[in-house]
MARLOZA-45268 format. One record per residue (C-alpha): x, y, z negated; residue in one letter; residue number from 1. Coordinates in steps of 0.5 Angstrom, whole numbers, plus 500, padded with zeros to 3 digits. Layout:
<recs>
+-----+-----+-----+------+-------+
!   u !   v !   w ! mivo ! kolza !
+-----+-----+-----+------+-------+
!   X !   Y !   Z !    A !   NUM !
...
+-----+-----+-----+------+-------+
</recs>
This chain:
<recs>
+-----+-----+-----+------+-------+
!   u !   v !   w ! mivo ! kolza !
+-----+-----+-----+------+-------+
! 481 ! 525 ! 534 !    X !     1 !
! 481 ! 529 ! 528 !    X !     2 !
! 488 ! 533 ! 526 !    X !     3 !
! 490 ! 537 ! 520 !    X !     4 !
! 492 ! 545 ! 521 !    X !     5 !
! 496 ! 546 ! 516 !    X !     6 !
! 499 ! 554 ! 514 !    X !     7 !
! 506 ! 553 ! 510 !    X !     8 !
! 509 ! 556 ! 505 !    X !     9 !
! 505 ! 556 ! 498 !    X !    10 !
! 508 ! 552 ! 492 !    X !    11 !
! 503 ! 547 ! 491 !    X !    12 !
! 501 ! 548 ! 483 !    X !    13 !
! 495 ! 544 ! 479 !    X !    14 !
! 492 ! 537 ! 476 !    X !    15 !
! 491 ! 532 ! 480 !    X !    16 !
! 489 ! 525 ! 478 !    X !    17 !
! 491 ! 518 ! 482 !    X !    18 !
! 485 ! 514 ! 486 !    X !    19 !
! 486 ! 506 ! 485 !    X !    20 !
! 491 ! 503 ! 489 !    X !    21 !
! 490 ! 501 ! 496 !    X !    22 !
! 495 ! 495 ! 496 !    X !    23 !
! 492 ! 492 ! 489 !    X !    24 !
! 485 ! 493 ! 491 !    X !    25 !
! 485 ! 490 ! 498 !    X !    26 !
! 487 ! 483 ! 495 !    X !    27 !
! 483 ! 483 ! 490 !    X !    28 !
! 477 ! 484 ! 494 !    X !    29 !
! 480 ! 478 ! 498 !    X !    30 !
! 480 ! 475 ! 492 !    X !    31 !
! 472 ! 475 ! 491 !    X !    32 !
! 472 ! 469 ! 496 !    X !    33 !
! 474 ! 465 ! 491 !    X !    34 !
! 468 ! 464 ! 487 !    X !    35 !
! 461 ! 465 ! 487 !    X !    36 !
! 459 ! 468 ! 481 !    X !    37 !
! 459 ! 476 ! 482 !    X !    38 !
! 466 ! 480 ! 482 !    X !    39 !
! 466 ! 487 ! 479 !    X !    40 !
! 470 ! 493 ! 481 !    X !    41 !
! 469 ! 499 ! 476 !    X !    42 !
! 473 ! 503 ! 481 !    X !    43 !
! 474 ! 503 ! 488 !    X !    44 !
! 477 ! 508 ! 493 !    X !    45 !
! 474 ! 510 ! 499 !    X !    46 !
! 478 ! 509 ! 504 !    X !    47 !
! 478 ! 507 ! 512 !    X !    48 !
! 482 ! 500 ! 510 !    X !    49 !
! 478 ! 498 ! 503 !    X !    50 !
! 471 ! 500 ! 509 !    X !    51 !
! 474 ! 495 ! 514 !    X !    52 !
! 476 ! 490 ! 509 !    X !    53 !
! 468 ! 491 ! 505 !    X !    54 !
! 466 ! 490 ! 513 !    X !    55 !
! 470 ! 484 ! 514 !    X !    56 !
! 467 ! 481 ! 508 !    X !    57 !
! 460 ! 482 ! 509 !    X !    58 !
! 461 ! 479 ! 517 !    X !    59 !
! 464 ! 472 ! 512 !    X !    60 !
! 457 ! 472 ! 508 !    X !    61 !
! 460 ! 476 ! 502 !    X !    62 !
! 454 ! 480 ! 499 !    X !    63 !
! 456 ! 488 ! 497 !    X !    64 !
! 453 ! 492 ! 493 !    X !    65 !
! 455 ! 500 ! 492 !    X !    66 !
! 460 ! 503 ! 497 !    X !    67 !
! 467 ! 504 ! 498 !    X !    68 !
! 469 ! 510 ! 493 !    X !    69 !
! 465 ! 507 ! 487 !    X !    70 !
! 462 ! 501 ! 483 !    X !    71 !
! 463 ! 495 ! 488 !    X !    72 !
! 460 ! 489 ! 487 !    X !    73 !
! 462 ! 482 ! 490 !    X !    74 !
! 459 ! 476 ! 491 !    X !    75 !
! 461 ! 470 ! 495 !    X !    76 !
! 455 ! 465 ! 494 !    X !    77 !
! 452 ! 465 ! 501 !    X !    78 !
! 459 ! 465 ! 506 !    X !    79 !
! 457 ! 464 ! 513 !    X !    80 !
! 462 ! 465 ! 517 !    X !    81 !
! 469 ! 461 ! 516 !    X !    82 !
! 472 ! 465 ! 522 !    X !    83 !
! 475 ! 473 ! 522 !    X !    84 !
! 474 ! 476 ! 527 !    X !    85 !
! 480 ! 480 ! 532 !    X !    86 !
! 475 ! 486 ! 532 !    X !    87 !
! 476 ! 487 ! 525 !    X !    88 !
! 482 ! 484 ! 523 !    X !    89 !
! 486 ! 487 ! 529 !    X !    90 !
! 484 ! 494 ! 524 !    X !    91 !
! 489 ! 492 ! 518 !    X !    92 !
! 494 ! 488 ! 516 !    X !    93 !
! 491 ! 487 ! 510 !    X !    94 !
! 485 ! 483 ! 512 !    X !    95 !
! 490 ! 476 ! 513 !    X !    96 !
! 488 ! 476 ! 506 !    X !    97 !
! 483 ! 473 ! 506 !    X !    98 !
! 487 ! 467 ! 510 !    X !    99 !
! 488 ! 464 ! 502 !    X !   100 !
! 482 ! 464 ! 499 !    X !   101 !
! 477 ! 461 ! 505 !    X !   102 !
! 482 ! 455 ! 506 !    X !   103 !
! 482 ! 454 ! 500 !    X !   104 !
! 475 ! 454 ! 496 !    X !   105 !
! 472 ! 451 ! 503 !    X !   106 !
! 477 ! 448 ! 506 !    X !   107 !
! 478 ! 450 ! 513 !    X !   108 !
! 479 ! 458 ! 516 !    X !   109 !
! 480 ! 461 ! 522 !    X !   110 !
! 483 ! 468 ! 521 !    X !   111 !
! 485 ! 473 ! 527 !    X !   112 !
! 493 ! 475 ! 527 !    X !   113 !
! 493 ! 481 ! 524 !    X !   114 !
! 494 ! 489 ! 526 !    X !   115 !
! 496 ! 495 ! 522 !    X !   116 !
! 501 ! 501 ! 523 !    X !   117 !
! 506 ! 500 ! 527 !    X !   118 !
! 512 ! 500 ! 523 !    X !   119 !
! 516 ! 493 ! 526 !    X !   120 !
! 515 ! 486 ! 526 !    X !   121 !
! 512 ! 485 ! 520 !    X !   122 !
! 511 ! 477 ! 522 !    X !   123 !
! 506 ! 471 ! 517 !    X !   124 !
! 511 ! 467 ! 517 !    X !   125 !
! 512 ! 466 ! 510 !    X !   126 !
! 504 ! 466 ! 509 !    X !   127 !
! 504 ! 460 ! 514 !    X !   128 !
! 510 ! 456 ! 511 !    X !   129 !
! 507 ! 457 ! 504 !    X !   130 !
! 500 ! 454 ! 506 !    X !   131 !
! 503 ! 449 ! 510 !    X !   132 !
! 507 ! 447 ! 504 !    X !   133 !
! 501 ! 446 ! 500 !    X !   134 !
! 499 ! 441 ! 505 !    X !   135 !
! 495 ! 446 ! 510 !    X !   136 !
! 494 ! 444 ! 517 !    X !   137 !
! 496 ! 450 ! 521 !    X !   138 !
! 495 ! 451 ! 529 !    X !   139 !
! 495 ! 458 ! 533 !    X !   140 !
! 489 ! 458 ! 538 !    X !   141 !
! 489 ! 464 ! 542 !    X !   142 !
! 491 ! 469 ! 538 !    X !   143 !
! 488 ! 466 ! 530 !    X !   144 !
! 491 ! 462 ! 526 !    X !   145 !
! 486 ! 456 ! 525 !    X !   146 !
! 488 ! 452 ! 518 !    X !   147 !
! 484 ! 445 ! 514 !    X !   148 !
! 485 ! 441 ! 509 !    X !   149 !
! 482 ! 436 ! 504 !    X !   150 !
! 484 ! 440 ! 498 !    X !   151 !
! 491 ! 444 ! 497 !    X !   152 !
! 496 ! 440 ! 493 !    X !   153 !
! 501 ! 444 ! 489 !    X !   154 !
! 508 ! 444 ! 491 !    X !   155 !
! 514 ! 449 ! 491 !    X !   156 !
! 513 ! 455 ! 496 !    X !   157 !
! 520 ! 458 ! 496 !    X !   158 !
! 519 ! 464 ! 501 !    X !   159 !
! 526 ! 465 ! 505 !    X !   160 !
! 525 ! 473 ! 505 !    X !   161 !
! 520 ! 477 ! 499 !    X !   162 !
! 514 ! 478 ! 501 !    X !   163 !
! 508 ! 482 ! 498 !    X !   164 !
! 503 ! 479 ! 503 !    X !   165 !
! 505 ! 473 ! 503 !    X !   166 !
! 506 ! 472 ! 495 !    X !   167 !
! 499 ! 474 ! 495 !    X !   168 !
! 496 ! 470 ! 500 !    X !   169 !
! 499 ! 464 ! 497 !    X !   170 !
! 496 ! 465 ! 489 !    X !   171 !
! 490 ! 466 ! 492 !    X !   172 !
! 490 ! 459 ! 495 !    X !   173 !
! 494 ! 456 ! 490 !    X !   174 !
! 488 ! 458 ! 484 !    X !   175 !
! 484 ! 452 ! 487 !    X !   176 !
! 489 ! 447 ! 489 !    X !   177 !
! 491 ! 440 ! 486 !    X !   178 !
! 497 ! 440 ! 480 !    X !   179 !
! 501 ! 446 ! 479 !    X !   180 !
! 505 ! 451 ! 485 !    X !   181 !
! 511 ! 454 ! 484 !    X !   182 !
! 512 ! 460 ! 488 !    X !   183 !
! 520 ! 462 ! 488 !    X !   184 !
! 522 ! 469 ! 491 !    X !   185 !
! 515 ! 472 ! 489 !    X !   186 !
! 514 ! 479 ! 490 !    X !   187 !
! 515 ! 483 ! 483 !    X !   188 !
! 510 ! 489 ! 485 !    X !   189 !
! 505 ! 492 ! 481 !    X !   190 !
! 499 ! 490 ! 486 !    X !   191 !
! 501 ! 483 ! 486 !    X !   192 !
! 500 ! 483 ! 478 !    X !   193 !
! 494 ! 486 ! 480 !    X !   194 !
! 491 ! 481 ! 483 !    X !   195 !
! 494 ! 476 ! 479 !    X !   196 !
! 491 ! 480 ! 472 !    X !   197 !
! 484 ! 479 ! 476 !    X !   198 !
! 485 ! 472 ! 478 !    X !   199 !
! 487 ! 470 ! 471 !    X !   200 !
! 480 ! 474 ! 469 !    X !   201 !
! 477 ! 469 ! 473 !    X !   202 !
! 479 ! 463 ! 470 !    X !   203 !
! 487 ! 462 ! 474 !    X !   204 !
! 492 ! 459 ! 471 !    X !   205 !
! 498 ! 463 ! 473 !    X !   206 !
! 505 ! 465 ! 468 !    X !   207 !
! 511 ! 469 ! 470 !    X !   208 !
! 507 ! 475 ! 474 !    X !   209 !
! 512 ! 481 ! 475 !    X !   210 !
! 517 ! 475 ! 476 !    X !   211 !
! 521 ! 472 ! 482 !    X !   212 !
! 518 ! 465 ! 479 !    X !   213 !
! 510 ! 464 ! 479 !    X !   214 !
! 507 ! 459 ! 477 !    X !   215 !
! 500 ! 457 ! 478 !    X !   216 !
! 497 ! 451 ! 474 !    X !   217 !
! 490 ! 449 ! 479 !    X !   218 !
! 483 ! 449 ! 476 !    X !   219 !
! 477 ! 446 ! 480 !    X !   220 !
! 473 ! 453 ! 480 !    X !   221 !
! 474 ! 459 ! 478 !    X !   222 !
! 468 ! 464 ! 475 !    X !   223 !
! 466 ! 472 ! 476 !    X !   224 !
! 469 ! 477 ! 473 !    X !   225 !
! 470 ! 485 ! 472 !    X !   226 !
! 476 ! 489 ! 474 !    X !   227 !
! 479 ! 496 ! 475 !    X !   228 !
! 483 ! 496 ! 480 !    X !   229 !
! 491 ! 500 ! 478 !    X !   230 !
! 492 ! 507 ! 480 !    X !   231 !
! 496 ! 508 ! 487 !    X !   232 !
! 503 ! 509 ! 485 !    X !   233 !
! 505 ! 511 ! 493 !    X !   234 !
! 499 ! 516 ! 492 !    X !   235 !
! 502 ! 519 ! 486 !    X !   236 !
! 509 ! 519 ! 489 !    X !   237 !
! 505 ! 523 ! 495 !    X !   238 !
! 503 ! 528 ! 490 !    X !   239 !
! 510 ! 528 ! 487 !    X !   240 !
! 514 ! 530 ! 493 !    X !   241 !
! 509 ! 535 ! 496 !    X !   242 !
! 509 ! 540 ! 490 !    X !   243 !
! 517 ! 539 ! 489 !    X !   244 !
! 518 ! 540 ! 496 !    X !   245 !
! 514 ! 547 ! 496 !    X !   246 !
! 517 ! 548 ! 490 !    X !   247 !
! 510 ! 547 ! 486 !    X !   248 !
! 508 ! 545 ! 479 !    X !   249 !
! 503 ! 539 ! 478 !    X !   250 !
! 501 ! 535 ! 473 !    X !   251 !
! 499 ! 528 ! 476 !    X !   252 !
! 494 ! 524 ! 471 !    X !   253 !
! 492 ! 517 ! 471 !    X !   254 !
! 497 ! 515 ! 474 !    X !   255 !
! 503 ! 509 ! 471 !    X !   256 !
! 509 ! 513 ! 470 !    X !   257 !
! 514 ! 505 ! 469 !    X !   258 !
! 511 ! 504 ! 477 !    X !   259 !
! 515 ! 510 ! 480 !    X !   260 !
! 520 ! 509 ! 475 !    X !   261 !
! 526 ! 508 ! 481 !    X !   262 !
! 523 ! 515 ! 485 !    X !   263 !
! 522 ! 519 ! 480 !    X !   264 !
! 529 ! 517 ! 478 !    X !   265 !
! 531 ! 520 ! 484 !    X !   266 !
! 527 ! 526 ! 483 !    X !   267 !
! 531 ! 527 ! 477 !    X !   268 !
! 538 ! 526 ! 480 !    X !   269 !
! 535 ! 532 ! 484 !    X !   270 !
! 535 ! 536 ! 479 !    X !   271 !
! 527 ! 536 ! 478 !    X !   272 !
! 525 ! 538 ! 471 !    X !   273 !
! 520 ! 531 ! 469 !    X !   274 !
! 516 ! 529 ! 463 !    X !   275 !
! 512 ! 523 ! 463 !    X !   276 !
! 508 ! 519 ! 457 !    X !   277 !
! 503 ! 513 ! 459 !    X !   278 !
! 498 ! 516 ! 464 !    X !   279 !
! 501 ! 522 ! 467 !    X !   280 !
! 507 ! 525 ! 470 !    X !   281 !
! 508 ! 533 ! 469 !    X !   282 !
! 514 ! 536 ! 475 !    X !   283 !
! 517 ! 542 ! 475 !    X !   284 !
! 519 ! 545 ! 482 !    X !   285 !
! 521 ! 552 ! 482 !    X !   286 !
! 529 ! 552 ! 482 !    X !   287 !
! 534 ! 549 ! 486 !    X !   288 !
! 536 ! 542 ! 487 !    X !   289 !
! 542 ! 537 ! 491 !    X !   290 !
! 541 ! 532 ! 495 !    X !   291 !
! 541 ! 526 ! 493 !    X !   292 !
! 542 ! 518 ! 497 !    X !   293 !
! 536 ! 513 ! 498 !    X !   294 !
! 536 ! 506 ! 499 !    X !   295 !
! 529 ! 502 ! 499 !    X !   296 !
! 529 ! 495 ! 496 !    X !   297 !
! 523 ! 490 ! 495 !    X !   298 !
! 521 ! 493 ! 488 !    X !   299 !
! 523 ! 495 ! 483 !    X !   300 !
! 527 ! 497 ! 487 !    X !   301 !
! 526 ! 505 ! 491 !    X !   302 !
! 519 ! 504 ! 495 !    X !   303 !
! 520 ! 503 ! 503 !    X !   304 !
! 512 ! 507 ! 503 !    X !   305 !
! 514 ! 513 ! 499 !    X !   306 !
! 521 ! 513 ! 504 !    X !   307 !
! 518 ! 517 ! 509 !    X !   308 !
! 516 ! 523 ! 504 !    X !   309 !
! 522 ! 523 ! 501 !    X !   310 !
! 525 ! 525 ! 508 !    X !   311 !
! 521 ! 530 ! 508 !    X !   312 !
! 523 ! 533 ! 501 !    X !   313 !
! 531 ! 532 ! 502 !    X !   314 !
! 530 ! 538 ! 508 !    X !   315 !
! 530 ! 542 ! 502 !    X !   316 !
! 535 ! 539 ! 498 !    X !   317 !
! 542 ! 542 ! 498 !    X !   318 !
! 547 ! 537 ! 502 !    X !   319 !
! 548 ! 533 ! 506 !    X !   320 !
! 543 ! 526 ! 504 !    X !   321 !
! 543 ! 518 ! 507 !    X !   322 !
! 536 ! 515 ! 506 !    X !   323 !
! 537 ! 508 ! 508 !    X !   324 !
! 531 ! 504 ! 510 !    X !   325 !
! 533 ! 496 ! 508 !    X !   326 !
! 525 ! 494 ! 509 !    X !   327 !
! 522 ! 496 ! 517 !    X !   328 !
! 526 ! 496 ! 522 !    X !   329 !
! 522 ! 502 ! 525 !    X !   330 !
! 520 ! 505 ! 520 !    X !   331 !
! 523 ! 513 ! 522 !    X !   332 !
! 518 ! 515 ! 528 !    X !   333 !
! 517 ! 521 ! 524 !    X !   334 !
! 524 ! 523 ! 523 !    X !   335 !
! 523 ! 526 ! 531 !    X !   336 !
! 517 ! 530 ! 529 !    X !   337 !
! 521 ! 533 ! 524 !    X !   338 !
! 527 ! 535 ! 528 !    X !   339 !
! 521 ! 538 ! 532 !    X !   340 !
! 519 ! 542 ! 526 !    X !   341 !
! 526 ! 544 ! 526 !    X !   342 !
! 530 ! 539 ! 521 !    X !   343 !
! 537 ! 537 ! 521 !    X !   344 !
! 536 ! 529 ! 521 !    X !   345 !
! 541 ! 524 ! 525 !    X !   346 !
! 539 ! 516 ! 526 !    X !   347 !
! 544 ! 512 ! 526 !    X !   348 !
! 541 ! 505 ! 526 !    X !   349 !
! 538 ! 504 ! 520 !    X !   350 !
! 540 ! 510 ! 516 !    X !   351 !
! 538 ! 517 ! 517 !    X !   352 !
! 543 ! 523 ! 514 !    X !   353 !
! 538 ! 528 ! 512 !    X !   354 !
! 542 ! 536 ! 513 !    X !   355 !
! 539 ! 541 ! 507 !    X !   356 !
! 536 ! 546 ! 506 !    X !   357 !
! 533 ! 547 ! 512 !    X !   358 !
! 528 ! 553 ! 514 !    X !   359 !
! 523 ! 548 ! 518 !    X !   360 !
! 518 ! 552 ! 523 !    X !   361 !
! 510 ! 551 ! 524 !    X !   362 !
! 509 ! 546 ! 530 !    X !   363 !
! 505 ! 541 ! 533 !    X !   364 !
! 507 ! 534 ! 531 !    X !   365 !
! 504 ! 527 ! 532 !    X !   366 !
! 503 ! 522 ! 526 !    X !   367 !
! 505 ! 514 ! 528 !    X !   368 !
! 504 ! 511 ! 521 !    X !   369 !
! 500 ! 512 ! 515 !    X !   370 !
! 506 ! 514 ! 511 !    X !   371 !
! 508 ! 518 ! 517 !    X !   372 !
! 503 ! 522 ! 516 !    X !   373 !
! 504 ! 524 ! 510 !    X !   374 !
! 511 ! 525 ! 511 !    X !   375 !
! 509 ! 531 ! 516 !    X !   376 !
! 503 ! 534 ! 512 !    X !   377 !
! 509 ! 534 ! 507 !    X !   378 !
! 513 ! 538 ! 512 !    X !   379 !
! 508 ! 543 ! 514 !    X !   380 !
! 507 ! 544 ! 507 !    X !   381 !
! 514 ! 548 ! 507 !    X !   382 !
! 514 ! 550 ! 514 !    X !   383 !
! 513 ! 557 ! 516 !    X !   384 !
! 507 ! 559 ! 521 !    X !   385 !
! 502 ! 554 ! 523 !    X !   386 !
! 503 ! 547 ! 524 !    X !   387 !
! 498 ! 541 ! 527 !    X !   388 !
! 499 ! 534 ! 526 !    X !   389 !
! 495 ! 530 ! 530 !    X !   390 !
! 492 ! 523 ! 530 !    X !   391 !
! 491 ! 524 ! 522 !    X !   392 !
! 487 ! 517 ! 523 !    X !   393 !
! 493 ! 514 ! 519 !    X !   394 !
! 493 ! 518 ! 514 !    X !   395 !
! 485 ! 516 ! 512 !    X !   396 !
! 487 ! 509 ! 511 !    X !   397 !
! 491 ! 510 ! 505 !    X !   398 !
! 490 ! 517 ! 502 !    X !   399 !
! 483 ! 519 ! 500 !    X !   400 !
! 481 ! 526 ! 502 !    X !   401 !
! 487 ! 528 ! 502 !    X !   402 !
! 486 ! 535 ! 504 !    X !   403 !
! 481 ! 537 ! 500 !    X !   404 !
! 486 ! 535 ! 495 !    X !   405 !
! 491 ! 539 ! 497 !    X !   406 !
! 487 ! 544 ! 497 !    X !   407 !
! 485 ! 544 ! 490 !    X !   408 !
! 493 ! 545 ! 489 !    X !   409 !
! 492 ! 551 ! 493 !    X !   410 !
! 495 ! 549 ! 500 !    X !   411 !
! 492 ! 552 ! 506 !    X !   412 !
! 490 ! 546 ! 510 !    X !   413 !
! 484 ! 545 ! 514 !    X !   414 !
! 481 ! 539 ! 518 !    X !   415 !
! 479 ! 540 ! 525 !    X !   416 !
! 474 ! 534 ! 527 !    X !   417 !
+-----+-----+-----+------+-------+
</recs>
């Protein structure tokens, strides 16, 4: 497995620009089920995840023509598999994704339980329930979730828990169900407006994106359309943490600054110096800052993705700081390999109490998680001597040649095969 050596110690300084997001444009791939007319992605990432869901939709029948990292174009004509498979939903979460779209314009799917990193129970539960309420007929056999219907009929889907996923999965089979479908207790992140912008570019009929309440008034068919995909906000956030933690200067482009708005007012509350407009984020990281309280919420809240890398940055922050994780239950695994790295990090329960400023030394460290991964490349990034953080597959599903990112920054980072 491949592993990064990192040499820390050097403040990261530069521009950088953000990639399209992972989480938005997964969905919308899914989305490319819902029609057999050509959808267009302008951009793409090329990341392990966007290649498995691109292979998963190839498996269904679906045609793709350009490759991940650029122009893509779907088209979902001559679908000729209803199934997915374990071999290639056990890969990603975000393959459950096409549970939606498949029982929705052909009727009937059956789509392997699905896989992704091990942060917790992150159960479908609320998918199921919402499909079923639309009128699906959902049985489990064997480790896949097998669901027919005439044609979904709308209804009032309220989800018991915010789900992102789930709110995605059930807009996606409600675009082409009977009557109108109101989803209550919707997720608000920007991915899931994302993929609603691109369903309405098809021809949906959806109100109250970025609310808690969306409605969706079913069409019988929907049409192909062209779409670029948001900039990944947690990407941005990773970029952030790191050049503030190694006390840098960075200037992050084409990102959207309102979608990190709750990070980067911790940031300040830090004590960073932060200038944003409409597509950029500048930071300055050379002096002193305080600690500062965290605790993650569904969004608009402090994202449960940039919790991680936050922890990291606290080790270098004066006080004594809470981070609080509202979202995962297991979702500090890598709190043990920055304790290894020499952080003064103390569990209790939910809740990390993160001691600063603390001297962290090079060390080999295991990632457990893609955000994880993040969090400990961030840590060797500050500590002293040499640090190893094996497992690094993580990372490559969510972070886009992250090291020669950095190291255009001027981060002494390598990737050993």
């Amino acid at each position: 497995m491949d592993k990064f050596v990192i040499e820390g110690g050097v403040p990261l300084k530069g521009e950088i620009s953000i990639k399209p997001a992972k989480n938005s444009l997964l969905p919308c791939l899914a989305a490319s089920i819902l029609t057999a007319e050509e959808v267009i992605f302008e951009k793409s990432s090329s990341l392990s995840d966007i290649n498995s869901m691109l292979s998963l939709l190839q498996y269904l029948g679906v045609s793709v023509s350009g490759k991940a990292g650029e122009r893509v174009v779907l088209k979902a004509d001559k679908i000729s598999s209803l199934t997915a498979p374990y071999d290639l939903v056990r890969k990603m979460r975000a393959s459950f994704l096409v549970l939606g779209p498949l029982l929705s314009r052909f009727k009937k799917a059956k789509v392997s339980l699905p896989g992704g990193c091990a942060i917790g129970a992150r159960p479908v539960d609320q998918h199921i329930k919402g499909l079923k309420a639309l009128g699906a007929e959902i049985d489990f056999e064997e480790g896949y979730v097998v669901a027919k219907c005439n044609r979904l009929k709308g209804a009032d889907v309220f989800f018991d828990k915010i789900t992102v996923g789930g709110t995605q999965n059930i807009l996606m089979a409600a675009v082409l169900a009977e009557g109108r479908t109101t989803i209550i207790n919707a997720a608000k992140e920007p991915e899931v407006v994302d993929l609603g912008n691109l369903l309405l570019k098809m021809g949906a009929k959806i109100e109250g994106l970025g609310t808690d309440r969306i409605i969706i008034h079913g069409v019988e068919n929907l049409k192909g359309a062209t779409h670029c995909p948001i900039p990944d906000r947690i990407e941005c956030g990773t970029f952030l943490a790191a050049a503030a933690a190694t006390r840098g200067i960075i200037k992050i482009k084409n990102c959207i600054p309102a979608h990190l708005e709750k990070f980067l007012t911790k940031l300040k509350e830090m004590g960073f110096e932060i200038q944003i407009d409409d597509a950029s984020i500048f930071l300055n990281g050379e002096k002193d800052v305080k600690s500062v309280d965290i605790l993650t919420a569904p969004y608009p809240g402090f994202p449960t993705d940039l919790q991680a890398q936050s922890v990291a940055l606290l080790t270098q922050a004066s006080g004594i700081a809470t981070v609080r994780e509202e979202i995962f239950e297991s979702r500090f695994m890598h709190i043990p390999e920055l304790q290894r790295l020499g952080a003064d990090i103390k569990l209790e329960g939910n809740t990390a109490v993160v001691k600063g400023k603390t001297l962290l030394k090079g060390a080999p460290v295991m990632a457990s998680d893609l955000r994880a991964s993040a969090s400990l490349v961030i840590a060797g990034l500050i500590a002293r001597g040499k640090t190893v953080v094996n497992r690094i597959y993580h990372l490559d599903r969510g972070y886009e040649n992250f090291e020669e990112r950095l190291a255009s920054l001027g981060a002494k980072i390598e990737r050993i095969k």
